[in-house]
CHARMM-style PDB file with segment names, atoms N, HN, CA, C and O in Angstrom:
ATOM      1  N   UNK     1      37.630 -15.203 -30.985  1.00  0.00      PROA
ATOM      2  CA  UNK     1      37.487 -13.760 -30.858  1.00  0.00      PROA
ATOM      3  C   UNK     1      38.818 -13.191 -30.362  1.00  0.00      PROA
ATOM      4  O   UNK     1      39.485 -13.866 -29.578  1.00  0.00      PROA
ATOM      5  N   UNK     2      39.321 -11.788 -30.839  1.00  0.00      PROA
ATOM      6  HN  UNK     2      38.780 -11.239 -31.477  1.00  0.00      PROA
ATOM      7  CA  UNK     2      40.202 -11.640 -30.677  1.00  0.00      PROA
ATOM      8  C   UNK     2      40.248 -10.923 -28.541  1.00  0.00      PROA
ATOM      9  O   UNK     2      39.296 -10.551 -27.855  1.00  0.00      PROA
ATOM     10  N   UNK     3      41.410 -10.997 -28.253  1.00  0.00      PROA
ATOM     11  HN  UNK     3      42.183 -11.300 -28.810  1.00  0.00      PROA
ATOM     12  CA  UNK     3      41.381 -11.045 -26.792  1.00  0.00      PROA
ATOM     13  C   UNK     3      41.101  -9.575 -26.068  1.00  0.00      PROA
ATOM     14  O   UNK     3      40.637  -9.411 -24.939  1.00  0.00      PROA
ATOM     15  N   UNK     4      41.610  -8.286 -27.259  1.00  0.00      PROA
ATOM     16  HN  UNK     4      41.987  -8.419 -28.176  1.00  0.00      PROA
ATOM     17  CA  UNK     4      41.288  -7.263 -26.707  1.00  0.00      PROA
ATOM     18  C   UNK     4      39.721  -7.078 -27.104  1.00  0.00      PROA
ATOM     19  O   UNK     4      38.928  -6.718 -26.234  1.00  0.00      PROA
ATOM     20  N   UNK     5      39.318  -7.316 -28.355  1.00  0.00      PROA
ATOM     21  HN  UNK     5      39.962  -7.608 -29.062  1.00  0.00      PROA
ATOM     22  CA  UNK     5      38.187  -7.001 -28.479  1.00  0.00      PROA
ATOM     23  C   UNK     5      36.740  -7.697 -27.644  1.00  0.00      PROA
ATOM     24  O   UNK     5      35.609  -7.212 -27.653  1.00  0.00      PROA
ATOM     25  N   UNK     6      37.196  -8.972 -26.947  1.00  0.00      PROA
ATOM     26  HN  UNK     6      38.115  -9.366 -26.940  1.00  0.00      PROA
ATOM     27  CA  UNK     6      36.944  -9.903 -25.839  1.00  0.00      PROA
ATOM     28  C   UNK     6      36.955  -8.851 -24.731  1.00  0.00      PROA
ATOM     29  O   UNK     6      35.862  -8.591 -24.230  1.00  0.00      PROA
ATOM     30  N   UNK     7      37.986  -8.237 -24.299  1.00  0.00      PROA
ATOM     31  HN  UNK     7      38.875  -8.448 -24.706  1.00  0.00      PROA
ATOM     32  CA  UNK     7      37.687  -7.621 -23.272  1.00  0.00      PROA
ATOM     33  C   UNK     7      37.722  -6.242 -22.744  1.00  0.00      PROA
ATOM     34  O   UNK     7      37.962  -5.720 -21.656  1.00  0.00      PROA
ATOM     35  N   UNK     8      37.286  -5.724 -24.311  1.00  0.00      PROA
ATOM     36  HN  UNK     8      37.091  -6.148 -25.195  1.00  0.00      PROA
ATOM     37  CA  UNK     8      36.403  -4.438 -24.113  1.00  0.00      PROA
ATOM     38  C   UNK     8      34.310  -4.743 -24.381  1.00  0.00      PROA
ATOM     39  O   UNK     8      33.300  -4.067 -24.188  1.00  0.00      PROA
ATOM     40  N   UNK     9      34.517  -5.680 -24.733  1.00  0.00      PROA
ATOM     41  HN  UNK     9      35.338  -6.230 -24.889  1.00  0.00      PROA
ATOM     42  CA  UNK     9      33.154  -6.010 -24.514  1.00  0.00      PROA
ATOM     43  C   UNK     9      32.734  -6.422 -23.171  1.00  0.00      PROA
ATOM     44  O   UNK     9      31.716  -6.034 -22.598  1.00  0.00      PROA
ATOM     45  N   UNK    10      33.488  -7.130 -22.783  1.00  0.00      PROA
ATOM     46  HN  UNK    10      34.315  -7.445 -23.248  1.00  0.00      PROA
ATOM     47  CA  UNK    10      33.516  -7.564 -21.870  1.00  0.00      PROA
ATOM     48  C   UNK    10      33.259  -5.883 -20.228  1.00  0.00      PROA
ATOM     49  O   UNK    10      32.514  -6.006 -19.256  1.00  0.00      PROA
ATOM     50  N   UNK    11      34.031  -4.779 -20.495  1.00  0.00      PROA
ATOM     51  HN  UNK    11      34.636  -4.679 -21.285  1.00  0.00      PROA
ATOM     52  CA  UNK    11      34.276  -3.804 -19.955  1.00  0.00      PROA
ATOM     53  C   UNK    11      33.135  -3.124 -20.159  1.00  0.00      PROA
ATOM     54  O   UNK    11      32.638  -2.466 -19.246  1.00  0.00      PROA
ATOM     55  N   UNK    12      32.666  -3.186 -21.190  1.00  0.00      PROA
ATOM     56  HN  UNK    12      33.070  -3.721 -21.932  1.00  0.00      PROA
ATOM     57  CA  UNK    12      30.823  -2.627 -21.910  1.00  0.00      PROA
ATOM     58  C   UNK    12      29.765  -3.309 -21.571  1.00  0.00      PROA
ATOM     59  O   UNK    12      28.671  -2.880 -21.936  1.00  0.00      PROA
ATOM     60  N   UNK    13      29.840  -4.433 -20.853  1.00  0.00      PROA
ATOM     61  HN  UNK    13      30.729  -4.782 -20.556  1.00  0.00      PROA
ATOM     62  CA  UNK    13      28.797  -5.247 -20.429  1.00  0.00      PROA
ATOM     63  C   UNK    13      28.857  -5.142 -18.417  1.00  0.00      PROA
ATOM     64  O   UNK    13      27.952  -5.382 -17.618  1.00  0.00      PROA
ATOM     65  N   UNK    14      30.324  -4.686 -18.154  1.00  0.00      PROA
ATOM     66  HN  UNK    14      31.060  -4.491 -18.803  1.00  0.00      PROA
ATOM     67  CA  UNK    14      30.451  -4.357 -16.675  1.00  0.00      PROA
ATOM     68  C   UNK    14      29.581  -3.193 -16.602  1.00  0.00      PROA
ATOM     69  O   UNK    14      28.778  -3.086 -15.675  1.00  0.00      PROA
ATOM     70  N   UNK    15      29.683  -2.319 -17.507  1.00  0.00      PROA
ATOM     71  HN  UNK    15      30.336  -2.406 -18.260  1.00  0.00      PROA
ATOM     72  CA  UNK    15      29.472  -0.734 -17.454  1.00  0.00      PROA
ATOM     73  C   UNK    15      28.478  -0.879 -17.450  1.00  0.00      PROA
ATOM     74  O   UNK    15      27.996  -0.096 -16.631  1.00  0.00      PROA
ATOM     75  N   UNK    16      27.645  -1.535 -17.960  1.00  0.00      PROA
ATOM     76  HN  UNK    16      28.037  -2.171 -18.626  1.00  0.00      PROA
ATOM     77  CA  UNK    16      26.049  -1.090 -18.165  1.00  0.00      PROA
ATOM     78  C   UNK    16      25.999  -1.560 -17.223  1.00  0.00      PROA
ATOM     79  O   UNK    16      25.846  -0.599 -16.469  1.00  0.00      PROA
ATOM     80  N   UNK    17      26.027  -2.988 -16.244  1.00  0.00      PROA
ATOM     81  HN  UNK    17      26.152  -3.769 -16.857  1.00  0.00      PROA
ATOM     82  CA  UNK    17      25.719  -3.238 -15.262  1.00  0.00      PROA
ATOM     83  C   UNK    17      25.601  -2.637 -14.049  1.00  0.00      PROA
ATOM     84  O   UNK    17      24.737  -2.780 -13.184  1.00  0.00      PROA
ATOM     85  N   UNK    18      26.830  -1.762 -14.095  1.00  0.00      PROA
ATOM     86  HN  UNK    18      27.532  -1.646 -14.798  1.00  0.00      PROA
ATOM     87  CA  UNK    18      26.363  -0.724 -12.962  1.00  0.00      PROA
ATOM     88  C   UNK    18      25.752   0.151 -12.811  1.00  0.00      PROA
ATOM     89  O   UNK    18      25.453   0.707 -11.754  1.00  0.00      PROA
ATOM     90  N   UNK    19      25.325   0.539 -14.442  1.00  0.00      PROA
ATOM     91  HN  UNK    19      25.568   0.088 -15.300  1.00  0.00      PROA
ATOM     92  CA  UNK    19      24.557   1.779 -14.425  1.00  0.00      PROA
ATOM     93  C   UNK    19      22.664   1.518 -14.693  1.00  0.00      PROA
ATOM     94  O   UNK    19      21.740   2.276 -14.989  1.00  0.00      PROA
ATOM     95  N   UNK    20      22.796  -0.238 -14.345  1.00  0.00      PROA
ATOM     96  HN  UNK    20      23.546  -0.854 -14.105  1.00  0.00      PROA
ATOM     97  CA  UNK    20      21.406  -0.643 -14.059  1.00  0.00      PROA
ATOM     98  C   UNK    20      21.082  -0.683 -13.139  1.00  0.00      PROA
ATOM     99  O   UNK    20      19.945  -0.310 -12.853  1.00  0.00      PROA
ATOM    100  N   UNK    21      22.262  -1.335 -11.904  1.00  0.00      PROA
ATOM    101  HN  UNK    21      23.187  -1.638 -12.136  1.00  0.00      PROA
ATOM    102  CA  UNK    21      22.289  -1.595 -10.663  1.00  0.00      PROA
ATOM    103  C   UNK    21      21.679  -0.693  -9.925  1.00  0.00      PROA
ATOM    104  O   UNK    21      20.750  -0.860  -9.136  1.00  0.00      PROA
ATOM    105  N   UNK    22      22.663   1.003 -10.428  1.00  0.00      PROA
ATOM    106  HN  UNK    22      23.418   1.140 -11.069  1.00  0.00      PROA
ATOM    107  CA  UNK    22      22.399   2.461  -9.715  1.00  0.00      PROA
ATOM    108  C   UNK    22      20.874   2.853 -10.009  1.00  0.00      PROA
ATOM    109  O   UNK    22      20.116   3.427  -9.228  1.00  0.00      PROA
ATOM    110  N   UNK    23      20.587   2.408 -11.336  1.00  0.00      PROA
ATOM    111  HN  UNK    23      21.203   1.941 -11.971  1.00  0.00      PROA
ATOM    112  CA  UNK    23      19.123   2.948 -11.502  1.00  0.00      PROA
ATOM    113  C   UNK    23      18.422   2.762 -10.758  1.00  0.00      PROA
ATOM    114  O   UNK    23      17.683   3.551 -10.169  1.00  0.00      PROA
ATOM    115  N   UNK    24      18.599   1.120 -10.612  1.00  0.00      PROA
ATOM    116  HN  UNK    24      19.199   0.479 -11.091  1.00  0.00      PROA
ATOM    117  CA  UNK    24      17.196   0.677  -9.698  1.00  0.00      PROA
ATOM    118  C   UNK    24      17.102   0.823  -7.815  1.00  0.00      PROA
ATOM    119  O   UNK    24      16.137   0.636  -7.073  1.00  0.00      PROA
ATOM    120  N   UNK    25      18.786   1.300  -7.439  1.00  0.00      PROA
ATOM    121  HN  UNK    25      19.569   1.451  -8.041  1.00  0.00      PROA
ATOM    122  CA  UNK    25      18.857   1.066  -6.260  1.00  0.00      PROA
ATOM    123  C   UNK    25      18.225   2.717  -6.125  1.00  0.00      PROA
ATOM    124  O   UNK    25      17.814   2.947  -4.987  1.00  0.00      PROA
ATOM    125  N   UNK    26      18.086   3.894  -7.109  1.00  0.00      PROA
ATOM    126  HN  UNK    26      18.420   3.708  -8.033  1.00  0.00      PROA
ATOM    127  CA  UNK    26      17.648   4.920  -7.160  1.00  0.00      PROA
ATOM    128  C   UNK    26      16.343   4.792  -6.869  1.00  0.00      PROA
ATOM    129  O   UNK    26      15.905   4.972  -5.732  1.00  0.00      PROA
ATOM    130  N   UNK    27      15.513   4.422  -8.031  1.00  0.00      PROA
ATOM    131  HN  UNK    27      15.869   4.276  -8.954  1.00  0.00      PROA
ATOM    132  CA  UNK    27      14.252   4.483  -7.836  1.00  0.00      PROA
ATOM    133  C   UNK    27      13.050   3.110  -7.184  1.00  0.00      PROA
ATOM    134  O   UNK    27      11.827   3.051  -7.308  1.00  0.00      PROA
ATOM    135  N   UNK    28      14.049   2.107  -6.466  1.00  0.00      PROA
ATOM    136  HN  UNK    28      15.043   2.155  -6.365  1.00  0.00      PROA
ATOM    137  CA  UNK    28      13.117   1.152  -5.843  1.00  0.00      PROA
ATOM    138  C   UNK    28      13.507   1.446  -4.299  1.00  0.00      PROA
ATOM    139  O   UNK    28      14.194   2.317  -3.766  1.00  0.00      PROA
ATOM    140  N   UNK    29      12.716   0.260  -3.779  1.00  0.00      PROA
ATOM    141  HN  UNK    29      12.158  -0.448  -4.213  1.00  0.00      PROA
ATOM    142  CA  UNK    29      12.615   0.440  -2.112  1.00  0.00      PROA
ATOM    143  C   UNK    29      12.027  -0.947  -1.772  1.00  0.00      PROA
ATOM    144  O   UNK    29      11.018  -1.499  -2.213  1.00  0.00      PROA
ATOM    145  N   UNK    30      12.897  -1.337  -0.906  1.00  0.00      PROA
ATOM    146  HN  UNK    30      13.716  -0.888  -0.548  1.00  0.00      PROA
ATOM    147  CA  UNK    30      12.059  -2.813  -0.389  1.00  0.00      PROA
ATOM    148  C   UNK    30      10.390  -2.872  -0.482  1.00  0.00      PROA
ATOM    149  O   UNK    30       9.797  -1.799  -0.590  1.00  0.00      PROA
ATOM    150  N   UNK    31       9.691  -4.023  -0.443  1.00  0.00      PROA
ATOM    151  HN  UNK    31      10.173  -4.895  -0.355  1.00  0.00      PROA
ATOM    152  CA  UNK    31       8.906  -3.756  -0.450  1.00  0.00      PROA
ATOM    153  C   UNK    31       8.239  -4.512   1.019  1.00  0.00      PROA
ATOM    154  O   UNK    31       8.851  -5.459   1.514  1.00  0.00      PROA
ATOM    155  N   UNK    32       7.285  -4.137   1.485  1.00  0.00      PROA
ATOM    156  HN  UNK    32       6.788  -3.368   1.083  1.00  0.00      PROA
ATOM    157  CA  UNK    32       7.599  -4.621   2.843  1.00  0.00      PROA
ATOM    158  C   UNK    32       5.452  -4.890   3.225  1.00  0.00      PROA
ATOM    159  O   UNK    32       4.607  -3.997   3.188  1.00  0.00      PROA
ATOM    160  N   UNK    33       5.332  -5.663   3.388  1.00  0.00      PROA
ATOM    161  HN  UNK    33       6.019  -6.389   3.417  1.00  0.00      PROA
ATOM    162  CA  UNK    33       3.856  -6.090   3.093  1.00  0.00      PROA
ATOM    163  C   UNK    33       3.056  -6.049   4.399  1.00  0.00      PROA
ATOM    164  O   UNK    33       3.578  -6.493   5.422  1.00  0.00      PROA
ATOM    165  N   UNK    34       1.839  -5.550   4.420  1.00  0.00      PROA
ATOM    166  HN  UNK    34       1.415  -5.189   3.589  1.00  0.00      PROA
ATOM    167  CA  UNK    34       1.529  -5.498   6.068  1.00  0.00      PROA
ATOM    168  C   UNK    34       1.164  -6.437   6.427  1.00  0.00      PROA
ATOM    169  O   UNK    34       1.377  -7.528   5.898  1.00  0.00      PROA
ATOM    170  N   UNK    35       0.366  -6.176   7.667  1.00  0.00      PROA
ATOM    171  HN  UNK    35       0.194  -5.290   8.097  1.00  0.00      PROA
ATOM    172  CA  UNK    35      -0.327  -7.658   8.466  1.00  0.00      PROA
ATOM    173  C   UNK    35      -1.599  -8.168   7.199  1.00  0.00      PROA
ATOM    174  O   UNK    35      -1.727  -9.353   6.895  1.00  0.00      PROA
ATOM    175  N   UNK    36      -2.320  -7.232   6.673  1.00  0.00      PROA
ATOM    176  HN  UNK    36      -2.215  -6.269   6.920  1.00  0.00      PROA
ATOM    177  CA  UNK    36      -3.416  -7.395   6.508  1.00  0.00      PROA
ATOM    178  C   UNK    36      -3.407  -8.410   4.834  1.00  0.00      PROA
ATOM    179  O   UNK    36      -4.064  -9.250   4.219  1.00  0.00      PROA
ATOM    180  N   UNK    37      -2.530  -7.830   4.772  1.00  0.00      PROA
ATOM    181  HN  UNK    37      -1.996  -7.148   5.272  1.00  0.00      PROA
ATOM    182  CA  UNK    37      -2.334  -8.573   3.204  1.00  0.00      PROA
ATOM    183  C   UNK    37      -2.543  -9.848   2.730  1.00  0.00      PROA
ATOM    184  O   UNK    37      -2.104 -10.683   3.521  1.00  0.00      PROA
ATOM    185  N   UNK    38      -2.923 -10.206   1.984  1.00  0.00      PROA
ATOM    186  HN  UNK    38      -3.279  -9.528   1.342  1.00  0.00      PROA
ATOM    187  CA  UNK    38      -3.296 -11.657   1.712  1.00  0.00      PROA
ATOM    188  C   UNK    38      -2.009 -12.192   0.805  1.00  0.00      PROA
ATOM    189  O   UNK    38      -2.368 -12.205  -0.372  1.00  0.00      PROA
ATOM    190  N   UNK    39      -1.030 -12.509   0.907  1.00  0.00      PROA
ATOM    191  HN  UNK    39      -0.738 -12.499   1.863  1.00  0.00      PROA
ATOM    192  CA  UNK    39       0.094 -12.857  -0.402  1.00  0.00      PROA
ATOM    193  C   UNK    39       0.035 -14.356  -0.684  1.00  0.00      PROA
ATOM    194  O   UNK    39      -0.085 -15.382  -0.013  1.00  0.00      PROA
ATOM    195  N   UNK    40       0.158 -14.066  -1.844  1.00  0.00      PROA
ATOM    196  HN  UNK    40       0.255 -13.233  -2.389  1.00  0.00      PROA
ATOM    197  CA  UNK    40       0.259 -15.875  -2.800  1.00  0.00      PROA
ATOM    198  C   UNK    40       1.332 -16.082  -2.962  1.00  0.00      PROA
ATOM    199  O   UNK    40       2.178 -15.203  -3.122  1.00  0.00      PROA
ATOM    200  N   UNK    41       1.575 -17.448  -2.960  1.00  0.00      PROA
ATOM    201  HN  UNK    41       0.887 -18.162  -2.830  1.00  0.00      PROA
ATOM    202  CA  UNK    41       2.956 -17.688  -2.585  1.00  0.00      PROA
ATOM    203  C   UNK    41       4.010 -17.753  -3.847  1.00  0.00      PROA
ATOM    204  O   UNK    41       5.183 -18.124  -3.884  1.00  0.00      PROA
ATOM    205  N   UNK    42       2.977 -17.158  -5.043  1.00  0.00      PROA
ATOM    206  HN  UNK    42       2.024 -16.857  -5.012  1.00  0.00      PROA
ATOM    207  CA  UNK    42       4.023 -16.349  -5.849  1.00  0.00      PROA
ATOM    208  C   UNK    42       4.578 -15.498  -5.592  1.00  0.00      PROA
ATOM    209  O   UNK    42       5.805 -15.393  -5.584  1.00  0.00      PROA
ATOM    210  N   UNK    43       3.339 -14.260  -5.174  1.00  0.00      PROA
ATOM    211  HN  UNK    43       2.342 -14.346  -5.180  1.00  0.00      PROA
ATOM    212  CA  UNK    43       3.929 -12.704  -4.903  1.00  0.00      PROA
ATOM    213  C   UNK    43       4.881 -13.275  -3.754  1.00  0.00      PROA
ATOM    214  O   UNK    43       6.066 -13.452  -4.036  1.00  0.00      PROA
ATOM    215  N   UNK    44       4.479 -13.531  -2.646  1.00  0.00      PROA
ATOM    216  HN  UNK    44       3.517 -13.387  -2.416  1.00  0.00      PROA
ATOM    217  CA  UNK    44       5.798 -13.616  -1.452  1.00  0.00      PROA
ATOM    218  C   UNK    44       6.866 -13.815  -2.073  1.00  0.00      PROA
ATOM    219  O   UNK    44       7.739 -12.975  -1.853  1.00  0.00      PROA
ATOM    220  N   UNK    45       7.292 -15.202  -3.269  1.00  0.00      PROA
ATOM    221  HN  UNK    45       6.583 -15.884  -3.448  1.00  0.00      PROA
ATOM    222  CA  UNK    45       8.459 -15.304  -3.571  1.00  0.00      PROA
ATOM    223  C   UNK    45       9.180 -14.039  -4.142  1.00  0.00      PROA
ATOM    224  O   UNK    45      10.221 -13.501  -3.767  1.00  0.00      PROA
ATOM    225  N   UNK    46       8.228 -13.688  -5.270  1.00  0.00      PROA
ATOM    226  HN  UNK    46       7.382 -14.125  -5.574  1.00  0.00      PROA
ATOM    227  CA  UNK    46       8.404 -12.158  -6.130  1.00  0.00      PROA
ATOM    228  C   UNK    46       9.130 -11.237  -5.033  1.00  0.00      PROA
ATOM    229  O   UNK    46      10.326 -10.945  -5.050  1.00  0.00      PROA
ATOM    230  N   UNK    47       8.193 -10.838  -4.085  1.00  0.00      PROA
ATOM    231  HN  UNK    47       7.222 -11.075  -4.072  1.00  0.00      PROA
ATOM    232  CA  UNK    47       9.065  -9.763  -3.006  1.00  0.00      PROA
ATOM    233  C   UNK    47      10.414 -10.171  -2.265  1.00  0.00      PROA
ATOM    234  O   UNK    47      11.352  -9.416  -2.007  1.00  0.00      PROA
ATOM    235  N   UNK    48      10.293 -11.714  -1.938  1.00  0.00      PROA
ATOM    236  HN  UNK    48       9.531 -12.327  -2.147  1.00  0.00      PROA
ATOM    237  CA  UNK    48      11.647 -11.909  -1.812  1.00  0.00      PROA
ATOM    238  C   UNK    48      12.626 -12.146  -2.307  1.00  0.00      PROA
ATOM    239  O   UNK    48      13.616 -11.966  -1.597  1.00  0.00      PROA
ATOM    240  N   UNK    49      12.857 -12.651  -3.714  1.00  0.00      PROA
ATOM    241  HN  UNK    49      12.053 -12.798  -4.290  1.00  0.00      PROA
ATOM    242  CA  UNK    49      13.807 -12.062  -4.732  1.00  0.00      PROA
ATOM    243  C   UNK    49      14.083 -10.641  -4.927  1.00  0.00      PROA
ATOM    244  O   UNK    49      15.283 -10.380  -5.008  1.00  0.00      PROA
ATOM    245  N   UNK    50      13.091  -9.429  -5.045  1.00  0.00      PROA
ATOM    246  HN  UNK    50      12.115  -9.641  -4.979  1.00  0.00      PROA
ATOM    247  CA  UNK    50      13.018  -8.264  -4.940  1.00  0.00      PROA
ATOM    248  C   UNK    50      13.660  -7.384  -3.566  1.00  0.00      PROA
ATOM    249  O   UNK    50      13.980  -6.197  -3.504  1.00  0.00      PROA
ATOM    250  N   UNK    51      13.696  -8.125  -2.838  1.00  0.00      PROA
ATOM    251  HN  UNK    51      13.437  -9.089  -2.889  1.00  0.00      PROA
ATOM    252  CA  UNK    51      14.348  -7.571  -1.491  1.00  0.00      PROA
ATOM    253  C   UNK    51      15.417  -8.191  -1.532  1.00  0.00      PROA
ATOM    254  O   UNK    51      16.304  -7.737  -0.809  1.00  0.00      PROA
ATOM    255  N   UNK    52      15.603  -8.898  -2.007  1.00  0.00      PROA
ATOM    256  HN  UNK    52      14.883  -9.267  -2.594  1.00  0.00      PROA
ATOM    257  CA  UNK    52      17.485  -9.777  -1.785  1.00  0.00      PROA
ATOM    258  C   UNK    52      17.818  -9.042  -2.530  1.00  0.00      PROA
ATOM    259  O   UNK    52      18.478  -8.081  -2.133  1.00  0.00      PROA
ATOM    260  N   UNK    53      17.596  -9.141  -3.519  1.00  0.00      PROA
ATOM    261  HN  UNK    53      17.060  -9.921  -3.841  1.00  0.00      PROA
ATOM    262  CA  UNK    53      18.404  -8.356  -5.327  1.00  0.00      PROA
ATOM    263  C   UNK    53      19.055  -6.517  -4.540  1.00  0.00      PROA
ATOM    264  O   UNK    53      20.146  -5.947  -4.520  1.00  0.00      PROA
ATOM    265  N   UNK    54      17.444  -6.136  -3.934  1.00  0.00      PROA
ATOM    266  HN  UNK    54      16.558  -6.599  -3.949  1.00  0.00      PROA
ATOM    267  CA  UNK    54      18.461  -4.954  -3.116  1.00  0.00      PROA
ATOM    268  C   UNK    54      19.220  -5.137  -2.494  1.00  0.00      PROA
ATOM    269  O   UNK    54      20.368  -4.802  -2.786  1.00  0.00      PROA
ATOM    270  N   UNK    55      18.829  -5.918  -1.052  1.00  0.00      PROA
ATOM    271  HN  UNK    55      17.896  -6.190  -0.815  1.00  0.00      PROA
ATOM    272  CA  UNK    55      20.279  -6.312  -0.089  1.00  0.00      PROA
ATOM    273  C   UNK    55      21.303  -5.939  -0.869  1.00  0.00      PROA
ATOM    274  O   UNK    55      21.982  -4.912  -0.901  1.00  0.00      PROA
ATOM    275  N   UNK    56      21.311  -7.080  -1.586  1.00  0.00      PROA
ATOM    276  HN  UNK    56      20.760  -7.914  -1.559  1.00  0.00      PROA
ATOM    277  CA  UNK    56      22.958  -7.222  -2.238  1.00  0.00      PROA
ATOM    278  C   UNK    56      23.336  -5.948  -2.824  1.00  0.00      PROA
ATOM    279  O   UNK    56      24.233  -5.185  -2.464  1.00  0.00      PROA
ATOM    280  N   UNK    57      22.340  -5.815  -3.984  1.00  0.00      PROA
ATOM    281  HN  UNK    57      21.612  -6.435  -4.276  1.00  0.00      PROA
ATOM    282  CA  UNK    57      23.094  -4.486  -4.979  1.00  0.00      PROA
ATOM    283  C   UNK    57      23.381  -2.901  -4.184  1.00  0.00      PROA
ATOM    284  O   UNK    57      24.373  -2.208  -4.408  1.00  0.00      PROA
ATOM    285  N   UNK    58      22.119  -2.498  -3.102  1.00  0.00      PROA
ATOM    286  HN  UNK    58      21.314  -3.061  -2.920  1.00  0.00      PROA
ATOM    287  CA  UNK    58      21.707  -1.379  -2.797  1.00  0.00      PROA
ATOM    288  C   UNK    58      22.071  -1.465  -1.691  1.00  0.00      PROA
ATOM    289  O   UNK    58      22.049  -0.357  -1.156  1.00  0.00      PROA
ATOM    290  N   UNK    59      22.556  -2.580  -0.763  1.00  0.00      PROA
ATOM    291  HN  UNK    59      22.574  -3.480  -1.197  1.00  0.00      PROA
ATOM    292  CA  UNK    59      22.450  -2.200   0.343  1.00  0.00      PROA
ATOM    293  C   UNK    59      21.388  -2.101   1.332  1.00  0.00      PROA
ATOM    294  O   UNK    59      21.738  -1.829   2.480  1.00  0.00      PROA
ATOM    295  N   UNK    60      20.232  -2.262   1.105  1.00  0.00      PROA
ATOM    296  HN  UNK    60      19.948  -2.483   0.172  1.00  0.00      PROA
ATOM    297  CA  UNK    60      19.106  -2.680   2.058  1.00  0.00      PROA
ATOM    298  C   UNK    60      19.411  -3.247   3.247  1.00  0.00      PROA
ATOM    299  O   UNK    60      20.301  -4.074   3.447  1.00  0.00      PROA
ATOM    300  N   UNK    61      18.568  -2.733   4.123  1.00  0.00      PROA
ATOM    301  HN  UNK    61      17.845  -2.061   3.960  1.00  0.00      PROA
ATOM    302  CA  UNK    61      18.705  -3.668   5.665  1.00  0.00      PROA
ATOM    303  C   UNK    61      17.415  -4.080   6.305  1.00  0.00      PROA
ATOM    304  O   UNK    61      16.495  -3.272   6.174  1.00  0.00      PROA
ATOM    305  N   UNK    62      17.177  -5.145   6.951  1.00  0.00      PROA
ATOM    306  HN  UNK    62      17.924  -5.801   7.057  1.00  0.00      PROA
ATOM    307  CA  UNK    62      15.685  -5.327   7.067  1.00  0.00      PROA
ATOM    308  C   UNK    62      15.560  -3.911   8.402  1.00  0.00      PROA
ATOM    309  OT1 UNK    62      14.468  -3.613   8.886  1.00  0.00      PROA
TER     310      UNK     62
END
């Protein structure tokens, strides 16, 4: 592949990334589970991938 056309794709695949990143750090929110809740130790994992993924991208704090 040629090297510029390498890395304007490359520049088109950054771009969207941030403008997925912003979406979701827009419209999500940790999710934060009460006492009462019963979680399977799928969902727990689910929310904690889901709360890291913010940390990192959004900035979240516990």
């Amino acid at each position: 592949m040629e090297p510029r056309l390498m890395l304007a794709a490359l520049a088109m695949l950054l771009l969207a990334a941030c403008t997925t990143a912003g979406s979701f750090c827009e419209v999500s929110a940790p999710i934060r589970p009460s006492a009462a809740d019963q979680l399977t130790e799928g969902t727990a994992r689910q929310i904690l991938v889901h709360n890291q993924f913010g940390a990192t991208t959004c900035g979240w704090r516990p």
